[in-house]
C-alpha positions as CSV (number, residue, x, y, z in Angstrom):
1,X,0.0,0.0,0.0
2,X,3.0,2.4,0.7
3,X,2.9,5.2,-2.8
4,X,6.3,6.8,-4.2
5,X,4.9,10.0,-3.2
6,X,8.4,11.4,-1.5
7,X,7.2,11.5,1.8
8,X,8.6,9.4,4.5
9,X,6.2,6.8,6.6
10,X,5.9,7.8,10.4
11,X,6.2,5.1,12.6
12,X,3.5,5.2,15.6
13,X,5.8,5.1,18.3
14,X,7.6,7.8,17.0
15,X,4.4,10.4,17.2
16,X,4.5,13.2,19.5
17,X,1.7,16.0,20.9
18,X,1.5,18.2,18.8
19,X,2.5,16.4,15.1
20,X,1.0,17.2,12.5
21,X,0.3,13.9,10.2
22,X,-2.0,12.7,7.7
23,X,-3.3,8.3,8.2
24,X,-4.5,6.6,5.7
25,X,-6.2,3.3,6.4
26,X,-8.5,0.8,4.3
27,X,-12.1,1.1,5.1
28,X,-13.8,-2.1,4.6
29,X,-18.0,-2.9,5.0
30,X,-19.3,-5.9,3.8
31,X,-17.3,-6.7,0.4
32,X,-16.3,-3.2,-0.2
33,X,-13.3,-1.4,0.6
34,X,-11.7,2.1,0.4
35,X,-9.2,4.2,0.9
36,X,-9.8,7.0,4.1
37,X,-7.0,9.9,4.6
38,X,-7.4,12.1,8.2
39,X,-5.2,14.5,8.5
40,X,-5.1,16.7,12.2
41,X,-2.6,16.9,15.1
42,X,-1.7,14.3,17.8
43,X,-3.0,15.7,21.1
44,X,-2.1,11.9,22.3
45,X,-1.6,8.0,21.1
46,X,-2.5,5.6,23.9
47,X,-2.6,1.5,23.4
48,X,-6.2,0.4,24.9
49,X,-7.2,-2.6,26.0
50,X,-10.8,-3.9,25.1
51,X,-12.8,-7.0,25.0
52,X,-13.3,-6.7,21.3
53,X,-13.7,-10.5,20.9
54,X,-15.8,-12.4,23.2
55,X,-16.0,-15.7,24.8
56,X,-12.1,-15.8,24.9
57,X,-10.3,-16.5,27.8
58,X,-10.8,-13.9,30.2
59,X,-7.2,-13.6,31.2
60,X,-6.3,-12.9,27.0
61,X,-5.4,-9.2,26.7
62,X,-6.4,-8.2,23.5
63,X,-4.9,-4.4,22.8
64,X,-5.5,-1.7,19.9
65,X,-3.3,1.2,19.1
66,X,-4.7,4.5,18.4
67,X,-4.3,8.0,18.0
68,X,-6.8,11.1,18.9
69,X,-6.1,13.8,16.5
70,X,-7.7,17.0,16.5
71,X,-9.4,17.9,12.7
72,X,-8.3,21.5,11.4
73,X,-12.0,22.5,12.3
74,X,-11.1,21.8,15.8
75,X,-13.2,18.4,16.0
76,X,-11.2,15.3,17.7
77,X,-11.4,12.1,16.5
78,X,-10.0,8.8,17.0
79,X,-8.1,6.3,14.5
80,X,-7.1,2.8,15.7
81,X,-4.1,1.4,13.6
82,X,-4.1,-1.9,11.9
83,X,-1.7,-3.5,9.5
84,X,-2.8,-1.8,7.0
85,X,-2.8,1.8,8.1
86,X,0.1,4.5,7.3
87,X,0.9,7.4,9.1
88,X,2.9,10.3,7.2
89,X,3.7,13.6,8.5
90,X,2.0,16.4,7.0
């Protein structure tokens, strides 16, 4: 998924407070799938734990990293990373 577009990939433990960056990350509902690009700045990246799957063992930790950016129109929003998602610096 990574483009020759000159700029360098961001890794997430390299992501500060205040970075700007721009993630891009596959969307996919049912069998469709698409590209989604949010740019904003880092107010903070956090690994959370959740009980996203059910009826595992309840001692399984099962964690998601993820990012709350703030949107240029001041709105916050969160992205949880996957394998497929890059982060660049914008």
């Amino acid at each position: 998924m990574s483009e020759n577009s000159g700029v360098q990939e961001t890794r997430f433990d390299q992501l500060k407070p205040g970075d700007r960056i721009e993630v891009e990350h596959v969307v996919t509902v049912g069998q469709k799938s698409w590209t989604a690009k949010t740019q904003g700045e880092v107010v903070r990246t956090e690994r959370r734990r959740h009980g996203l799957h059910h009826r595992r063992n309840h001692d399984d930790k099962v964690f998601s990293d993820s990012i709350l950016l703030e949107l240029p129109d001041g709105e916050l929003t969160t992205v949880t990373m996957d394998e497929f998602t890059v982060i660049r610096r914008a």
